[in-house]
C-alpha positions, 0 to 999 in steps of 0.5 A: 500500500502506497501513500498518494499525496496529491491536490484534487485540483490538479489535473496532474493528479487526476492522471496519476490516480487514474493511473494507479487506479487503472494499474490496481495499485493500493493507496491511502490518499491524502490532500496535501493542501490539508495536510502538507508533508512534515519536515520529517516526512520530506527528509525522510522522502529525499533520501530514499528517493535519491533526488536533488531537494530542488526537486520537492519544490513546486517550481511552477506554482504561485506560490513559489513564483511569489516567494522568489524562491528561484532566487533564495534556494540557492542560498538557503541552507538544506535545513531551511529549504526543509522547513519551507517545503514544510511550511505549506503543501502547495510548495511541494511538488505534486503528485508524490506517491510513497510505498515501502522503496519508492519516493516517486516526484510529480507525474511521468507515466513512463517512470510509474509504470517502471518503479510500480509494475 
């Protein structure tokens, strides 16, 4: 059984849980807007995935954007990038799916079906 941390207004989102639907792949679902990941949870999920920390982060959304957070990541500390992905989930990079060896970023159907079949 998987976690599966997503936005329901995310049309992402919506493809991946098809897709893991589609795939008869278990999962707890839970909404990252209510109930954004815990800096523990985020270190946790950066090491097993073995991904860059930029990684984790929204690039794309307004939130991001508005914090200028293209210019200070660069600057911050690992400790401190923690605790602003903490901070609020919507500066998280979405869909996240999180089963016992897999940390899976984002939606690339290729990836998914790879690490998940």
């Amino acid at each position: 059984m998987g976690l599966f941390i997503c936005y329901e207004k995310c049309s992402t989102c919506k493809k991946a849980q098809k897709f893991l639907d589609d795939n008869n792949i278990s999962y707890e679902i839970r909404a990252i807007k209510e109930q954004n990941p815990t800096i523990d949870e985020l270190k946790q999920w950066h090491k097993k995935s073995s991904l860059p920390l930029k990684r984790f982060f929204n690039t794309s959304g307004q939130l991001y954007r508005g914090m200028e957070l293209s210019k200070k990541l660069p600057d911050m500390s690992e400790e401190d990038q923690f605790e602003i992905l903490a901070s609020d989930g919507m500066l998280v990079k979405r869909p996240l799916f999180i089963n016992d060896d897999t940390v899976l970023v984002g939606f690339k159907e290729a990836e998914w079906s790879e690490k998940l079949k």
